[in-house]
C-alpha positions in Angstrom: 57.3 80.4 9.0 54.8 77.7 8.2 57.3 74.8 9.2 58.5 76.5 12.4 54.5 76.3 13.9 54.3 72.9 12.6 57.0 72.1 15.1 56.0 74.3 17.6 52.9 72.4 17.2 54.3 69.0 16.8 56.4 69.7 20.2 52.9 70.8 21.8 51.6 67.6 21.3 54.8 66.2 22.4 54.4 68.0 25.8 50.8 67.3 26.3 51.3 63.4 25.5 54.3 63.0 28.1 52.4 65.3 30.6 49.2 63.1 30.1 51.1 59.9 31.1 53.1 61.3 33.9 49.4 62.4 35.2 47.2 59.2 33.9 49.5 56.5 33.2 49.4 52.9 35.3 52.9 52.1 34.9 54.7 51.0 38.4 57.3 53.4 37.7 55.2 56.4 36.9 52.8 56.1 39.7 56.0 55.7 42.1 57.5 59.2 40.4 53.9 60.7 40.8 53.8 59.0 44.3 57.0 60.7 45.0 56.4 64.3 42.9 52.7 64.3 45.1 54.3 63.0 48.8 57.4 65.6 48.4 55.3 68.5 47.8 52.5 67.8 49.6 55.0 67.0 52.6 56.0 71.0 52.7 54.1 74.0 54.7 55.0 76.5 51.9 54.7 74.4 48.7 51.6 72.2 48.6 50.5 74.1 46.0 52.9 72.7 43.5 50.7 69.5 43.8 47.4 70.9 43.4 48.5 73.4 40.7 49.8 71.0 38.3 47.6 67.7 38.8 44.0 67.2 38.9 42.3 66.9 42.0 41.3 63.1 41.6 45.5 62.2 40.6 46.3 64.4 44.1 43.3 62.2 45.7 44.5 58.8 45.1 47.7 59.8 46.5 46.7 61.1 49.5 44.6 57.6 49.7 47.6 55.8 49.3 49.2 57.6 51.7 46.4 57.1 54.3 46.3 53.4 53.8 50.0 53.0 54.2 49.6 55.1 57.7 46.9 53.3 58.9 48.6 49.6 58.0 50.9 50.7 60.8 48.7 50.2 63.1 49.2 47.4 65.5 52.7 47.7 64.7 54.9 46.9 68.1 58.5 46.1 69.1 58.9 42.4 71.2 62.5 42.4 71.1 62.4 38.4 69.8 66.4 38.8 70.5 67.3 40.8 73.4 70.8 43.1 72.2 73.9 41.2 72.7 76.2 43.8 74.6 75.3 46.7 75.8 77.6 47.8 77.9 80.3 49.8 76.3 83.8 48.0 77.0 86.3 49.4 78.4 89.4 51.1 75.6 92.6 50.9 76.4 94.4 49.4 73.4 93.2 48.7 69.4 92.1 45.6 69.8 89.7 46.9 72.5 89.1 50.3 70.3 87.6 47.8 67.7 85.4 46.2 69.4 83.8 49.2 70.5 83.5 50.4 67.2 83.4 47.5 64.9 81.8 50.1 62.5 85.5 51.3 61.7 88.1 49.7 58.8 90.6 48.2 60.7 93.0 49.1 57.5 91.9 53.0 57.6 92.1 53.8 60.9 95.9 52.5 61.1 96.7 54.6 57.8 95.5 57.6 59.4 97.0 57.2 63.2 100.2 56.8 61.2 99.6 60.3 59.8 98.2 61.5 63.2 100.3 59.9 65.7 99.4 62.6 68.3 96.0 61.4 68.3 97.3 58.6 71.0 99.3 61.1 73.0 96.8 60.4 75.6 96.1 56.9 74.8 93.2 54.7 73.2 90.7 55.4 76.3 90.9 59.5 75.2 91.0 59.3 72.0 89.3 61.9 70.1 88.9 62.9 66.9 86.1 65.6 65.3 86.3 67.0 61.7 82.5 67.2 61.8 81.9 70.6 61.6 80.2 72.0 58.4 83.7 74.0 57.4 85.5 70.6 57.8 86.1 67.9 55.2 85.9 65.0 57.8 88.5 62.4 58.1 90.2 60.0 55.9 89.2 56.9 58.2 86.3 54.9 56.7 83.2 52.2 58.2 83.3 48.9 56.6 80.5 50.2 54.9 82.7 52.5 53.2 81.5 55.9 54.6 83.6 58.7 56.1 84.7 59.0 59.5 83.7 62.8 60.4 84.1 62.1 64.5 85.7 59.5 66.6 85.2 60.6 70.6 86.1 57.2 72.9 85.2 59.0 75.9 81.6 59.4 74.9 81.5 56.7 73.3 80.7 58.1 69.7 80.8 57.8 66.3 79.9 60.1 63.7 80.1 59.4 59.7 79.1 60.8 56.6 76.4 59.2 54.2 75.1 59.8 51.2 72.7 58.9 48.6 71.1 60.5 45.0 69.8 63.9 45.9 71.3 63.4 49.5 73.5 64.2 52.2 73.4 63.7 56.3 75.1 62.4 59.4 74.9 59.6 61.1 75.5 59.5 64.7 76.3 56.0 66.5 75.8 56.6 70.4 77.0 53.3 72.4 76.1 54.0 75.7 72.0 53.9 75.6 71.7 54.6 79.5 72.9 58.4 78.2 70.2 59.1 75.7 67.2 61.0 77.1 64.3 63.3 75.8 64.5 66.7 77.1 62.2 69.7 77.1 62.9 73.1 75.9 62.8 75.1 79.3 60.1 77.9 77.8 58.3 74.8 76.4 54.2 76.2 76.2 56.0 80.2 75.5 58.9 79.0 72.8 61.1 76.6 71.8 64.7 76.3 72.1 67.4 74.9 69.7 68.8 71.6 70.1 72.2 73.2 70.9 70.5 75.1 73.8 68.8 72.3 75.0 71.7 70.2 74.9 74.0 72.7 76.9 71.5 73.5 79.2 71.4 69.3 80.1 74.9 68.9 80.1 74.7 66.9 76.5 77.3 66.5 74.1 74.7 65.3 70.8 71.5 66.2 70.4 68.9 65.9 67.7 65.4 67.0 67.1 62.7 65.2 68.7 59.1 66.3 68.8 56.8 67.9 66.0 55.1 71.7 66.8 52.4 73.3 65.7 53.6 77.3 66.0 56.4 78.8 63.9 58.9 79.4 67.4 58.2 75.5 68.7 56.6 76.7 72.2 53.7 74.4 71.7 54.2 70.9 71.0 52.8 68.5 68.5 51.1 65.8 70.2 52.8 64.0 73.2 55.9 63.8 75.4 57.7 62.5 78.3 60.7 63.7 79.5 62.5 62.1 82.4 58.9 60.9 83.5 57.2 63.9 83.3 54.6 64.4 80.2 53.9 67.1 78.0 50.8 67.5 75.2 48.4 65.5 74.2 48.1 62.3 72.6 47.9 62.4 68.8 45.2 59.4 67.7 44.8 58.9 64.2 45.2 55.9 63.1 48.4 54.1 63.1 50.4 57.6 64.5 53.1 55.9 66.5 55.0 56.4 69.6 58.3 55.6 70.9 58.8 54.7 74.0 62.8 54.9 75.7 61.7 52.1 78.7 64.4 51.6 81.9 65.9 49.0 80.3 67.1 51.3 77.9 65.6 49.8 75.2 63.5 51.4 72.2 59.6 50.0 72.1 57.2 51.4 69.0 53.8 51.1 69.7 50.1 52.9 68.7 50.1 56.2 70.0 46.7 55.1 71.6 48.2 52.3 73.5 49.0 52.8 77.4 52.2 54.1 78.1 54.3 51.4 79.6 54.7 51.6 83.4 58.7 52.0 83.2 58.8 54.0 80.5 61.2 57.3 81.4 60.6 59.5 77.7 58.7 59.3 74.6 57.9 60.9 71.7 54.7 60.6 69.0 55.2 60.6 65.4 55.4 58.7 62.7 55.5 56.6 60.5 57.6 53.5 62.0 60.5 52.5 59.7 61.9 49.3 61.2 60.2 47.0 64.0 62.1 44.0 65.5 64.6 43.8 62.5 61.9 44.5 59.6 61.6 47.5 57.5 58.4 48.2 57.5 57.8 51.5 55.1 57.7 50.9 51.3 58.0 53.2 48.6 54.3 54.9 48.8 56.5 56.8 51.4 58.3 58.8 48.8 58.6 62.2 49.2 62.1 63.7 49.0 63.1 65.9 52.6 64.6 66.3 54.9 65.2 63.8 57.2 65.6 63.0 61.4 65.5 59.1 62.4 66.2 57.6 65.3 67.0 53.7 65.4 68.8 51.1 68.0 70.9 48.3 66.8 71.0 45.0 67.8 73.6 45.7 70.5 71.3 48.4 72.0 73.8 51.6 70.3 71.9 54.2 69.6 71.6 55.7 65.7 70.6 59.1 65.1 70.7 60.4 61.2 69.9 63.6 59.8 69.7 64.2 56.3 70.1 67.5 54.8 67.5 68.5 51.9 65.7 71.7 50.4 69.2 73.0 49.3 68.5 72.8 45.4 71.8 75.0 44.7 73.7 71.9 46.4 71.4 69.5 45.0 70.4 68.6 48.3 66.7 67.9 47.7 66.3 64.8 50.3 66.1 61.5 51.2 62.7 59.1 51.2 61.9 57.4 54.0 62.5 53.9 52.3 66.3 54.9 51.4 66.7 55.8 55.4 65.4 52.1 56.5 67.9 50.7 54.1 70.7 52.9 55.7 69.8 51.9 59.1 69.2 48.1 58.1 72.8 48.6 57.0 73.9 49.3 60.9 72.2 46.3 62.2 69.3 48.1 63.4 66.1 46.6 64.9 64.3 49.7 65.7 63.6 52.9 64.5 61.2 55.8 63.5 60.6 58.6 61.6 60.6 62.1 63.5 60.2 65.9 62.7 62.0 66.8 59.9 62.1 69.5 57.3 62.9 72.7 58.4 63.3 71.8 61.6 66.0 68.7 60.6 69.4 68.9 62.8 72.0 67.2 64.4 74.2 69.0 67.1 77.6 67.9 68.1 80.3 69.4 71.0 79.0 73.3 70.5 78.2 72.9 66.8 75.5 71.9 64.0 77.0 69.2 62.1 73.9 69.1 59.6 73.2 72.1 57.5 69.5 73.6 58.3 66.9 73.6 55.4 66.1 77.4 56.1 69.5 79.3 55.7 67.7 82.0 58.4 68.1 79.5 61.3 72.3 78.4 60.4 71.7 76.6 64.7 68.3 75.1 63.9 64.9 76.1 64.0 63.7 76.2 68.0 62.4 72.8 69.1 59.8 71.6 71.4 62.1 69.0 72.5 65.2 67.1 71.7 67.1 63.6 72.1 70.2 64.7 73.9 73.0 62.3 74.3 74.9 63.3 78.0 78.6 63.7 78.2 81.3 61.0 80.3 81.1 62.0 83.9 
């Protein structure tokens, strides 16, 4: 009996070392898992608690400074476009040569592997080809991106390409829009009463992908978080802490990030506040004191002007889906050539919505279409 308490004891001590240095310890690495443990939790409605519970209140504190000074060293932050995008004009398909240089993203090698498996993909030719195993009952398709990710959704009309990516303790979808002129910001039509979900947004708008947009401060999105415009007309009111951002979608279809406090530009046609900023004019531009692990909605635009939208799937422990940090989203855009791009709403209210369907599994399983938005980025259909 005597020996088992004297490990009992000797594993106390054991316990209260390692919890000492995961709480007190300078080590880079340990303050980053901190950093990450503290932005994760305190990043959640439900579960801030888990912070406050576990560390003391001066740990939590130096946290939440860090975070603060890493918000407010985006200030000033704003896009100049140094180089203007080199095509953006989707070319015309009518043949693989063509089909590839719209969407160079594809492996050459794949893609002919699988059209010899599918040859009544081209029944209708190159210009119609379509192809969606996106849903979240399909396994996607065998065709691969240079970069090695699955093909879930090839759809030439619309110019559109959907993959799957992944990372440790992730999952999500990354949409590649070519056709920037279709992209808008649209408003749920009960926006100040309730929200509405991306899918209903994007029907009602004619859209074929759509994607959460703004933030909201009530539980059925009716009343917006901060500021909007949508097709010229705005919504809210501006968010001004210090280095909150906004994105601006300008007639040269063309994204611009600047301080939600600057004017809004005279040709701008929608916007959105939020933050933080991930990439500006080719630069990442978040580091790892923004680490929590969630959900995730980004919005980015390449150097040819194509439009990337990525969701990432989180909060689904019995998948071991926890979430992506914000750094590991910059790198997966950086990896698609992108020059701009921000952070958005994510969490719970994280989704991506393709031809009549959720392509990204909602974090709360009581809302399988999305929570109900404020607003959405809705991607129109070929006309």
């Amino acid at each position: 009996m005597k020996r088992r308490w004297k490990w009992l004891g000797f594993l106390a001590c054991v316990l209260a070392v390692l919890y000492l240095a995961a709480v007190y310890a300078p080590l880079p690495w340990i303050v980053r898992m901190r950093d990450a443990y503290l932005s994760t939790a305190l990043g959640t409605q439900n579960h801030q608690w888990l912070a406050t519970a576990l560390l003391p209140k001066s740990v939590v504190q130096e946290a939440v400074d860090r975070r603060q000074a890493a918000m407010e060293a985006q200030a000033g932050l704003r896009s100049q476009w140094p180089v203007r995008p080199t095509a953006r004009t989707p070319v015309e398909v009518w043949d693989r040569e063509s089909f590839l240089a719209l969407f160079s993203e594809i492996k050459p090698s794949s893609l002919d592997a699988w059209l010899r498996s599918h040859p009544e993909a081209l029944a209708q030719g190159w210009s119609q080809l379509t192809v969606n195993e996106s849903g979240l009952n399909d396994r996607g398709t065998e065709i691969r991106t240079v970069c090695g990710e699955q093909v879930l959704a090839v759809d030439v009309p619309n110019r559109l390409l959907l993959v799957r990516v992944e990372g440790s303790g992730w999952r999500g979808v990354l949409a590649v829009a070519k056709d920037p002129s279709r992209l808008s910001i649209q408003a749920s039509s009960l926006l100040g009463v309730t929200g509405e979900t991306a899918g209903e947004i994007a029907r009602a708008q004619n859209g074929v992908l759509a994607m959460t947009c703004s933030g909201f401060e009530d539980e059925d999105g009716g009343t917006l978080a901060g500021w909007a415009m949508c097709g010229g007309t705005a919504y809210g009111d501006a968010h001004l802490p210090e280095g909150n951002k906004r994105l601006e979608l300008r007639q040269d279809d063309l994204f611009y990030i600047c301080d939600s406090s600057d004017p809004v530009a005279a040709d701008c046609t929608d916007a959105v506040e939020f933050h933080p900023a991930l990439i500006v004019d080719g630069e990442t531009v978040v580091d790892s004191t923004w680490s929590g692990l969630q959900p995730r909605v980004c919005i980015g635009q390449t150097d040819r002007g194509e439009i990337l939208m990525l969701v990432i799937e989180g909060r689904i422990p019995s998948q071991g889906l926890l979430g992506a940090d914000l750094p590991a989203c910059a790198a997966l855009l950086q990896r698609h050539s992108c020059m701009q791009a921000m952070n958005l709403d994510g969490g719970n209210s994280a989704i991506l919505w393709y031809n009549g369907e959720p392509v990204t599994q909602c974090a709360d399983a009581k809302h399988p279409e999305g929570r109900k938005l404020p607003t959405a980025f809705v991607y129109g259909i070929s006309e």
